[in-house]
Every structure is written in structure tokens, then in C-alpha cells.
C-alpha positions as CSV (number, residue, x, y, z in Angstrom):
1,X,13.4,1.2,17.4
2,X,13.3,4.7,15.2
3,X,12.6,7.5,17.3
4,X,9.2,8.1,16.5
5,X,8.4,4.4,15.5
6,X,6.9,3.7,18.8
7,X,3.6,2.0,20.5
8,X,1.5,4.5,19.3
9,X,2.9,4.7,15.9
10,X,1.8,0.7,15.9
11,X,-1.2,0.7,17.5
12,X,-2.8,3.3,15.3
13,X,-1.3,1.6,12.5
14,X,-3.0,-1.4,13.3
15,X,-6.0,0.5,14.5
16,X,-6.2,1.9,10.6
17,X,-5.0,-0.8,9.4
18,X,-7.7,-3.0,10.2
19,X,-10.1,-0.2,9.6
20,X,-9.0,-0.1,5.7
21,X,-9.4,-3.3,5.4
22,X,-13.2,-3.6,6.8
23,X,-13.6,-0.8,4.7
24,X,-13.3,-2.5,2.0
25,X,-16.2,-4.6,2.2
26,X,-18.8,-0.7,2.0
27,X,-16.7,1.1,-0.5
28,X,-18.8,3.0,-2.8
29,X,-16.3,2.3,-5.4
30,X,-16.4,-1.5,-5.1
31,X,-18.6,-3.9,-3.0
32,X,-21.4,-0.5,-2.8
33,X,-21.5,-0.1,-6.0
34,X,-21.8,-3.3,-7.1
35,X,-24.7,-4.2,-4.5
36,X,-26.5,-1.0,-5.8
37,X,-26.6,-2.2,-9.2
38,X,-27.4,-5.8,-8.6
39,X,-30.2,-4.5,-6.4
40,X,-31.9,-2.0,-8.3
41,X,-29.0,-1.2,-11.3
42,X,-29.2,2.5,-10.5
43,X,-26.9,5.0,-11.1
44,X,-28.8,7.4,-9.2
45,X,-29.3,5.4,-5.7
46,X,-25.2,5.1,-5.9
47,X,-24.9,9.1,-6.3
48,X,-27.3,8.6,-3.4
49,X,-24.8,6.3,-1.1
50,X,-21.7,8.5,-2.2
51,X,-23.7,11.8,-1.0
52,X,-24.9,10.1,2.4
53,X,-21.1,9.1,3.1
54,X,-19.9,12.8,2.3
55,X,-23.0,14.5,4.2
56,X,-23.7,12.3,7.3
57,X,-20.3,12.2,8.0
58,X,-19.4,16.3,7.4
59,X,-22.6,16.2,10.1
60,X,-21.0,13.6,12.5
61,X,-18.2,15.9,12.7
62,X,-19.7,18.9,13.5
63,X,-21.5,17.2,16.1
64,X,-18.2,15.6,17.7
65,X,-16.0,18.3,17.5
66,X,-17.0,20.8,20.5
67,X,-16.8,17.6,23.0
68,X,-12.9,16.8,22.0
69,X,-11.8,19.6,24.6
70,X,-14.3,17.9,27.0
71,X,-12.8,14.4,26.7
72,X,-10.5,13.4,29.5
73,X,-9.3,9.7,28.5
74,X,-9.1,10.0,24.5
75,X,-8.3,6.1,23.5
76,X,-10.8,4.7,26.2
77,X,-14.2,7.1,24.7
78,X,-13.0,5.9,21.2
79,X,-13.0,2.3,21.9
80,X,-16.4,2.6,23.5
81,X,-18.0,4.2,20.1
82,X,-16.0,2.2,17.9
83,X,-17.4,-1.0,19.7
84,X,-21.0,0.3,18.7
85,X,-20.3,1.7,15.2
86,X,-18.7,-1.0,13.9
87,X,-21.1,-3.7,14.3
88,X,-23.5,-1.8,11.8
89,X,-22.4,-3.6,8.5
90,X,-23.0,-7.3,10.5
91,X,-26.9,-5.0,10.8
92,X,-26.9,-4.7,7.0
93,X,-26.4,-8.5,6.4
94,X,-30.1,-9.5,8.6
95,X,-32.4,-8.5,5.9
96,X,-30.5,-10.0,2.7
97,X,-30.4,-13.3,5.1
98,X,-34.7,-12.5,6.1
99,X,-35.0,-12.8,2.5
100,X,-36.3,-9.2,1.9
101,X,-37.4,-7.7,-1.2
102,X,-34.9,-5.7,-3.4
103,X,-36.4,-2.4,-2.8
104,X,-36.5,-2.8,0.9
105,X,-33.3,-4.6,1.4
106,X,-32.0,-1.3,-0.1
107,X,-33.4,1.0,1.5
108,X,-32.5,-0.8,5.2
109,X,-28.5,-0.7,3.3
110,X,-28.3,3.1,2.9
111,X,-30.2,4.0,6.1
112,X,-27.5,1.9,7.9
113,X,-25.2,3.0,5.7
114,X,-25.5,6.6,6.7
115,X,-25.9,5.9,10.5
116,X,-22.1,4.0,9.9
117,X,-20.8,7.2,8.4
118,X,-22.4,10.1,10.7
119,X,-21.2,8.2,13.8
120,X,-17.3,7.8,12.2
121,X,-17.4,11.4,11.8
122,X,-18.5,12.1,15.2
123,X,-15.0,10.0,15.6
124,X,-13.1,11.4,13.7
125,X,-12.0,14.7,15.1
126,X,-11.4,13.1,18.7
127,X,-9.2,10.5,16.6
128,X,-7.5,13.1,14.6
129,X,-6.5,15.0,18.0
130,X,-5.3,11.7,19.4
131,X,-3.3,11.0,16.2
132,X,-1.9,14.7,16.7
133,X,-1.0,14.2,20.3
134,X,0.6,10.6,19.9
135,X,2.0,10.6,16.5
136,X,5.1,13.1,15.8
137,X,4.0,15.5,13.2
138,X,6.7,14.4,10.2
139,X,5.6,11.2,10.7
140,X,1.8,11.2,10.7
141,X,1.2,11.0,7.2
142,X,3.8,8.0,7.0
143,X,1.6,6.1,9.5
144,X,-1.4,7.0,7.7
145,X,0.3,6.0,4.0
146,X,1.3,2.8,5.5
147,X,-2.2,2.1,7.3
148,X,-3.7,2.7,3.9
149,X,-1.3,0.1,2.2
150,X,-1.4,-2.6,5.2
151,X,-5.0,-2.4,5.4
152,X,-5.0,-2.8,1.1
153,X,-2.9,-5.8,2.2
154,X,-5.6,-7.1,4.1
155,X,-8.3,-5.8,2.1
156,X,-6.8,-8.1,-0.9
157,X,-6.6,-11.2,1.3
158,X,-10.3,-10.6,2.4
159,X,-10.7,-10.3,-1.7
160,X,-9.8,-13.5,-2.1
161,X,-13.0,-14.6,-0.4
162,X,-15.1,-11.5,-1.7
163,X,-14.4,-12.4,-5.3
164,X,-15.1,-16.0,-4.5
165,X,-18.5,-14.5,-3.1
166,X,-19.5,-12.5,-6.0
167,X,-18.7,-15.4,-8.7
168,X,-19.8,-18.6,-7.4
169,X,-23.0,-19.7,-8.6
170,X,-23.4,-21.9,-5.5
171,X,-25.2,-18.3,-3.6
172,X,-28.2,-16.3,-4.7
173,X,-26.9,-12.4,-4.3
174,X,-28.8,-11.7,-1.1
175,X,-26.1,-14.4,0.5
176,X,-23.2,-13.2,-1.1
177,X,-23.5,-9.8,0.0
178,X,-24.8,-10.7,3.7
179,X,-21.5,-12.6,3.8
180,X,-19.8,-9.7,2.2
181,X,-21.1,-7.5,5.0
182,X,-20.5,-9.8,8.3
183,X,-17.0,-10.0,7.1
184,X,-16.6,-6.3,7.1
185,X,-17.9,-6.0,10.6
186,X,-15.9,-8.9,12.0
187,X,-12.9,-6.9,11.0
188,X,-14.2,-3.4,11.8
189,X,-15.0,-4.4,15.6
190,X,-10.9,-5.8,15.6
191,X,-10.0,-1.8,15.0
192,X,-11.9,-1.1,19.1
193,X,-9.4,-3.7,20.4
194,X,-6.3,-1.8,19.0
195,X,-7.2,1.7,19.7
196,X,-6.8,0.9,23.6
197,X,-3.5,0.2,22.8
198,X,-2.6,3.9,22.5
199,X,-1.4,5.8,25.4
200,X,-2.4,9.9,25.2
201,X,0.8,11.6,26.1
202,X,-1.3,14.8,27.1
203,X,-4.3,14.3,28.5
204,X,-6.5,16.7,29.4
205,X,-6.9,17.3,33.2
206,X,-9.1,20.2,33.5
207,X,-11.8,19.7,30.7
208,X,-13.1,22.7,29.5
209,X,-17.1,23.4,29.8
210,X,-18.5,22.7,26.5
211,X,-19.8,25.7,24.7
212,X,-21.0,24.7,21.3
213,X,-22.3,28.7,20.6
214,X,-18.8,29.8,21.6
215,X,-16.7,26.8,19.3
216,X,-18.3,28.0,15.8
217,X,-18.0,31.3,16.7
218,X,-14.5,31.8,16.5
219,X,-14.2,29.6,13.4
220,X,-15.0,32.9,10.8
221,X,-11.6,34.5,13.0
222,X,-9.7,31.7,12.6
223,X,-10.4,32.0,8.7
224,X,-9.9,35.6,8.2
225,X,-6.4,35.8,9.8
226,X,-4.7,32.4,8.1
227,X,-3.3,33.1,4.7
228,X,-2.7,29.3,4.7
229,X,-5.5,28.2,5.6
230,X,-7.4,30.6,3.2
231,X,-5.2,29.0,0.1
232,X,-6.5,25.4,1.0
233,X,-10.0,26.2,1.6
234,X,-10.0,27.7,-2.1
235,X,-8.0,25.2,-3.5
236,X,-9.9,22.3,-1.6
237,X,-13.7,23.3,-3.3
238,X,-13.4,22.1,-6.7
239,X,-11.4,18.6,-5.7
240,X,-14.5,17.6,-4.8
241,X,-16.3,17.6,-8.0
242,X,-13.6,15.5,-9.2
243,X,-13.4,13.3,-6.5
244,X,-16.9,12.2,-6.7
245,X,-16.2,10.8,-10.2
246,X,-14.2,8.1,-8.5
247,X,-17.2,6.2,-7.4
248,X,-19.2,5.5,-11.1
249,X,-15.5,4.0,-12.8
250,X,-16.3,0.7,-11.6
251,X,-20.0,0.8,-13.0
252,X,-18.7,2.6,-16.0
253,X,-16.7,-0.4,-16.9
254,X,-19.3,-2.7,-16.0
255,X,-21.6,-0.6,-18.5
256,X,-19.0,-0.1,-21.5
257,X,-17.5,-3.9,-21.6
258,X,-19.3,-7.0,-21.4
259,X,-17.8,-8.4,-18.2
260,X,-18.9,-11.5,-17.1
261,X,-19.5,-12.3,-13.0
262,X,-15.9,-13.0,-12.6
263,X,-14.5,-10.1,-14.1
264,X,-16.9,-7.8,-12.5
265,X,-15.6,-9.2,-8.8
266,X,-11.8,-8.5,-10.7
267,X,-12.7,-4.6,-10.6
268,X,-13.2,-4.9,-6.7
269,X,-9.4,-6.2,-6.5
270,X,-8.4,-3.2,-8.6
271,X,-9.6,-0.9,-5.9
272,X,-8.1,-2.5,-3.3
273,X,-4.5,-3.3,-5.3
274,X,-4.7,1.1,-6.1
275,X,-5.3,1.5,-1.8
276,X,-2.3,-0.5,-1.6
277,X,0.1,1.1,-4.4
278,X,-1.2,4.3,-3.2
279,X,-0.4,4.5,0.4
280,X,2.8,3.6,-0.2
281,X,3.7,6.2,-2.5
282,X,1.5,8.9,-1.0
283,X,3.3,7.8,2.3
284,X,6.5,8.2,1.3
285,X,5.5,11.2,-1.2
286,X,4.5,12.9,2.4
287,X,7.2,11.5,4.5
288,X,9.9,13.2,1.8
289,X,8.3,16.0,0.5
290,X,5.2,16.6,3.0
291,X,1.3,17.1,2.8
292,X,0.9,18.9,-0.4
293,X,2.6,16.1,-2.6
294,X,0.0,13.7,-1.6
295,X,-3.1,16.5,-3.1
296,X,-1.1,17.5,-6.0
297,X,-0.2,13.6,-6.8
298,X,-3.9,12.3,-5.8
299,X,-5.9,15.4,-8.5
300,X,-3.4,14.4,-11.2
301,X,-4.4,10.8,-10.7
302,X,-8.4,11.8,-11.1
303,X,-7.5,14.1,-14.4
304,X,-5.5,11.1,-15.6
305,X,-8.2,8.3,-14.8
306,X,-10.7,10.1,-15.9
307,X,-8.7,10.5,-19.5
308,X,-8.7,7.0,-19.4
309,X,-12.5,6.6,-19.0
310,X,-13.5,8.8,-22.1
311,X,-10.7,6.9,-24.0
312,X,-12.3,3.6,-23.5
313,X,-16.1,5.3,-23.8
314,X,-14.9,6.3,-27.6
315,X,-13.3,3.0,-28.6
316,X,-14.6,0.1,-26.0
317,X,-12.5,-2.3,-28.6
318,X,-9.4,-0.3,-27.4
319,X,-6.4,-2.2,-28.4
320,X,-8.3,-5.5,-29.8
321,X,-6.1,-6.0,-32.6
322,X,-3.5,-6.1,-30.5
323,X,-5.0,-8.7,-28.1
324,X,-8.5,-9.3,-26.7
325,X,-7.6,-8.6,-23.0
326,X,-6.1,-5.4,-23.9
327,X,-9.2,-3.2,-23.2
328,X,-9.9,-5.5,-19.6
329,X,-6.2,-4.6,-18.5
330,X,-6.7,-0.8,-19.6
331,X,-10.6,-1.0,-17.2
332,X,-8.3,-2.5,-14.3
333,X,-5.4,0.2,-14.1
334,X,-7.8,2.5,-14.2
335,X,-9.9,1.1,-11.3
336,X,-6.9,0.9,-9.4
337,X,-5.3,4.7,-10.5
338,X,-8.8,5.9,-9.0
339,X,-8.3,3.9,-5.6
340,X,-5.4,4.9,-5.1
341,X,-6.4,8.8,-6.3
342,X,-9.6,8.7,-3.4
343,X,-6.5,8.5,-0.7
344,X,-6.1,12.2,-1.1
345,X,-8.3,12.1,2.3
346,X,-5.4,11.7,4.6
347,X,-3.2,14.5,2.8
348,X,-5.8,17.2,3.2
349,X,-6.6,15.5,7.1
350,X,-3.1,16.5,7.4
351,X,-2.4,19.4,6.1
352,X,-5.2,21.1,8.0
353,X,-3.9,19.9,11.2
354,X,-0.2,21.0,10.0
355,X,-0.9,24.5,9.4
356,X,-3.4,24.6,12.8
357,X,-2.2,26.1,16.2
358,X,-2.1,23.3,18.9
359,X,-5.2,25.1,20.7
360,X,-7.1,25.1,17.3
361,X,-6.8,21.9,16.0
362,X,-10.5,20.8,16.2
363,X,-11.4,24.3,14.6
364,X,-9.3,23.5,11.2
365,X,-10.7,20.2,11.6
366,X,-14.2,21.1,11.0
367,X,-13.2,24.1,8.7
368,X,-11.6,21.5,6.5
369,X,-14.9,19.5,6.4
370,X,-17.9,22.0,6.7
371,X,-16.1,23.3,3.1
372,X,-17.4,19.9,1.8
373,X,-21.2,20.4,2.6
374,X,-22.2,22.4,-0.5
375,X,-20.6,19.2,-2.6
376,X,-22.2,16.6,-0.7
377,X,-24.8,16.5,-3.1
378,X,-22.6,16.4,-5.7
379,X,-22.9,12.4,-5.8
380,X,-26.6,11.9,-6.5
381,X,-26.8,15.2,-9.0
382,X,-24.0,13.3,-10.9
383,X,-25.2,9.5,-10.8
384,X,-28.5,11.4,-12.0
385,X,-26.7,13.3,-14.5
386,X,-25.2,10.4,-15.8
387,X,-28.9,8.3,-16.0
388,X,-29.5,10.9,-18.3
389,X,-26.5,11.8,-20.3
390,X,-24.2,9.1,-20.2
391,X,-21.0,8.7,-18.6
392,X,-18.6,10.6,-20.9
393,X,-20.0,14.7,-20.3
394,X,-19.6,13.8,-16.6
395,X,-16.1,12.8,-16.6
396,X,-15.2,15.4,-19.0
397,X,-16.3,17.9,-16.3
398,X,-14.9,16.5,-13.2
399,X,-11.7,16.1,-15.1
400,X,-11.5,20.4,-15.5
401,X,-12.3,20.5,-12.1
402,X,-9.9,18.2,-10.5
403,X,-7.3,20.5,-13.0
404,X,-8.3,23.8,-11.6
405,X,-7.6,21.9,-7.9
406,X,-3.6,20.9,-9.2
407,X,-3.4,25.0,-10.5
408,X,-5.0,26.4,-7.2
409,X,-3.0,23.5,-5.1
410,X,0.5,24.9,-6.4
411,X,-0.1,28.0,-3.5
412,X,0.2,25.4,-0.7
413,X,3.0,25.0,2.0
414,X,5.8,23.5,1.1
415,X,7.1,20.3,3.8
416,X,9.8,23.3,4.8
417,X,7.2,25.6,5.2
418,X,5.0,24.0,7.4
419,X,7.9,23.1,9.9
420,X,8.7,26.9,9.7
421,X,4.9,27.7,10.4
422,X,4.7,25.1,13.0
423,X,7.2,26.8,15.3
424,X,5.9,30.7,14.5
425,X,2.7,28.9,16.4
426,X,4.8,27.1,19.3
């Protein structure tokens, strides 16, 4: 076996992989967004999902990160939570199979919805410390590339059922998205099993005593006397305006074509064939050329998709004369150019944790996040925005934004750079 290619390297593979692939089934950018507009066909509520994802689990974080230093048997405390969290989406299936009314069978979603979220981020910094301890550092984004692609893998099998789901006439919607939703947490509650599989190869101890007062303070420090970390925090605020475009593409095809059922459940595949394109070339983009490939190539994606999108919004009979299909085909890449652009998660996750001290790994963690809580609204102003004005201003905007990221971007830490950095902090 390649050095570094060992049982840690696979379990959290597996662990990821099989997360991906539950993940699938509550993507705001598929299955979400196409509940949301079957429900209640609101833009708004699905600026509403996108913001209680980004805010809940910003929130989830701060909340977890203090306790990492506290934690004494990483893999063990993770499977316990995950075993809890990951039975909510089989919880979101009871009232579409009670037979609720839209409204309420809604509102039950996104209340569940954000209780999945704000407990993964309370996850996420012990997992990103275990990741950091197990994984060998070239080789963390690799895993994380390949997890993404593996669990599109699986994510497209399970499509093959979800697009079954969505088209057969045989089910009334409330059962084809309870289905939808138990399948998810079936899969979700595989990713507890894997995570014991991981042994921590430095575990702490002598725990410290938790000081929550005594964490945030020295975050403003850490800020003030990292050049680095200064240049990603600027060029990390407007990415999310972009970024939060991703979300409406599906509904903006659904609203600019005339799809029929089947071709609506196509536009969920897209998502999951760009997840699967785009961790393997943002894994091997950060395996060869590190971290900062993955946000420069993930921003240029979001300005390109969204060039697509107004193209389309000006002539919706794009390429007709050439054949009928023509403008379906065009809807689908770009679908799958903005999957595969909302991966840009796991470059930033690891570029914050490159450029941290060992000791202060939970501190750039949370730094990378609390960034995000201004945008976190951004979501429900846009699906708002767009209620009102129409699709095209919106993308036209987040497209100048996601280019001011790719400018700002440039001033980040080469892969060379970051090994040099690493060992000035050894």
C-alpha cells in the first residue's frame, strides 16, 4: 500500500463517502429544492432552507469547537452523535406518510432540516481535527476529492431510484419524497459504522479544562498576526454571494423550459454527475497543485455557470434550429458545472487547516466559518429578490462577485508555500 494510503485514509473515505451520498437525498440544489417547489413553489422558503443550512451550521460550530481539546477518544464521541444526527431525514419522511397538509409538512422539513445542519457543524470541527491527525496533510484534500466523487458514485446509483420516485405516477408526492428521505437516512446512519474504524494516532491524554471565554478570546490575536490567514478571510467574503446562486439553477431551469416530470428528476442527476466530475478534478487539482487550485477552479466554475444561466434566460430556444434537445443539454451541464463548483467547501476546509499551527487548528476552523455568518442570510434575501425581479439581475450580481473572489484568491499560498509555512510552525 502507498505510504499514506492507509486505514484511516479508507475509513474516512468511506465515512464521506457514504455521507455524500446520503446527502444527496437534502441537497438544496436538488431533492430540496425540488420538494420546496412542489410543496409551496417558493422561491423564498428555498432562500430560506439555503440560509438555515449556512447559519445553523456556522452556529453548530461555534458551539462544538471549544470541547475538541476536551475530547479524549475522537472516533468513539463522533460515532455516538453521528448515530443521533443521522436518523433526522427518516424524521422528515413521518408527516408526508401522516398525510399532513402542505404548509405544515413544510414547516416540520425545515425545522428538521436545520436541527440536521446545527448538529453536523457541532461535528465538524472534532472531524476536521481527526481528519488533521489521521490523514497526512498532502493527502487530505485527495481523500476528501475522492470521497466527493465516490459518494457522487453512490449518490447516482441511489438516483436511479430517486428519479424513479419523482416520475412515476404510481405515488402521490408526499410518498415520493418520504421515500426520498428514508433512503437518505438509511445511508447517513452507514457513515457512524465507518467512523469507528479510524484509529487517532494522537490522542489526547490530559484534556484541557474547557474555557469557552478564554477560546474566542484569542481568536482577534490569531487574526492580527497571520498575513495568510488575513488574505483568505478577505478573499473568502464575497465567494459567498456567489455561492448561494448555486442553489436557484435547478429551479431556474425548471422556470425557463417547459420540463416535463421526467426531465425535472434528470436535473437531480446533473447535480450529482457535477459532485462526481468534480471531486475528481478538484482532488487531483489539490493533490498536484494544493488548496488554492480547488477555490480558484470552483469561483471560475460559478462565473461560468452563471453565464450560462443569463444565456439561456435571453434565448430559452437556445440552439433550436439546430436540434430540439439542444437547450435541455445546455440546462444539464450547467446543473452539473454548479455541483461540481459548490465542492469549493473542502478546498477552503483545507486551506484553513494548512496555514493553522497544530495548537490552533480549531481556532482557524471557526475563523474560517464565523466569516460566513453575515452571508447566511444571503439565501432567503436572494430567493426573495428573485420572487420579485426575476432570475437574471440576481445571477448577474453573484457572477461579479464570485469574479472579485478569483482576483482577491490570486494572493493565496501556493501548494510550495504552505509546506514552507507548515514547517516555520513545526
Amino acid at each position: 500500500m502507498k505510504k499514506g494510503y492507509d486505514r484511516n485514509y479508507w475509513a474516512l473515505l468511506m465515512e464521506g463517502t457514504m455521507f455524500n451520498g446520503g446527502a444527496a437525498t437534502i441537497a438544496t440544489s436538488g431533492v430540496v429544492a425540488l420538494f420546496i417547489y412542489t410543496m409551496m413553489e417558493s422561491n423564498t422558503l428555498l432562500g430560506l432552507a439555503v440560509t438555515l443550512q449556512a447559519l445553523l451550521f456556522t452556529f453548530g460550530q461555534l458551539l462544538g469547537a471549544p470541547y475538541v481539546k476536551t475530547i479524549r477518544k475522537l472516533p468513539e464521541f463522533l460515532c455516538k452523535i453521528m448515530a443521533t444526527q443521522r436518523t433526522i431525514p427518516i424524521l422528515m419522511a413521518v408527516p408526508l406518510f401522516l398525510g399532513v397538509s402542505r404548509h405544515i409538512a413544510v414547516i416540520i422539513f425545515l425545522v428538521l432540516f436545520g436541527m440536521f445542519w446545527f448538529i453536523d457543524g457541532a461535528n465538524t470541527v472534532p472531524w476536521g481535527e481527526l481528519c488533521a491527525r489521521a490523514v497526512k496533510p498532502e493527502l487530505r484534500g485527495h481523500m476528501m476529492g475522492m470521497m466527493t466523487t465516490a459518494g457522487g458514485i453512490l449518490a447516482l446509483l441511489m438516483g436511479l431510484l430517486i428519479t424513479w420516485l419523482l416520475a412515476t405516477p404510481t405515488l402521490d408526492d408526499y410518498r415520493r419524497f418520504a421515500f426520498i428521505f428514508v433512503l437518505g437516512g438509511v445511508v447517513f446512519l452507514t457513515t457512524a459504522i465507518c467512523i469507528r474504524f479510524v484509529r487517532d494516532p494522537s490522542p489526547i491524554t490530559t484534556p484541557e479544562k474547557l474555557n469557552v471565554k478564554q477560546f474566542y478570546a484569542k481568536i482577534p490575536s490569531i487574526i492580527r498576526h497571520s498575513k495568510p490567514l488575513k488574505y483568505v478571510i478577505i478573499a473568502r467574503i464575497p465567494s459567498y454571494i456567489g455561492l448561494a446562486s448555486l442553489s436557484f439553477l435547478v429551479l431556474f431551469g425548471v422556470h425557463t423550459l417547459t420540463l416535463s416530470d421526467a426531465q425535472i428528476s434528470w436535473l437531480v442527476y446533473a447535480n450529482i454527475l457535477g459532485g462526481i466530475i468534480g471531486g475528481i478534478v478538484l482532488g487531483g487539482a489539490s493533490l498536484r497543485y494544493g488548496n488554492r487550485a480547488i477555490i480558484l477552479l470552483c469561483n471560475l466554475g460559478v462565473v461560468i455557470a452563471m453565464g450560462m444561466a443569463i444565456i439561456l434566460s435571453l434565448n430559452p430556444n437556445l440552439g433550436y434550429a439546430l436540434h430540439p434537445s439542444l437547450g435541455y443539454v445546455w440546462l444539464f451541464a450547467m446543473c452539473a458545472l454548479g455541483s461540481l463548483s459548490a465542492s469549493s467547501w473542502f478546498g477552503y476546509f483545507n486551506y484553513f487547516i494548512d496555514i493553522a499551527p497544530t495548537n490552533e487548528r480549531s481556532e482557524h476552523q471557526i475563523i474560517g466559518q464565523c466569516i460566513g455568518i453575515p452571508f447566511s442570510f444571503v439565501g432567503v434575501a436572494m430567493g426573495a429578490l428573485i420572487d420579485v425581479h426575476g432570475y437574471v439581475p440576481i445571477f448577474i450580481i453573484c457572477g461579479i462577485f464570485a469574479s472579485i473572489t478569483i482576483v482577491l484568491s490570486l494572493r493565496l499560498l501556493s501548494k510550495q508555500k504552505v509546506a514552507a509555512l507548515a514547517l516555520e510552525n513545526e
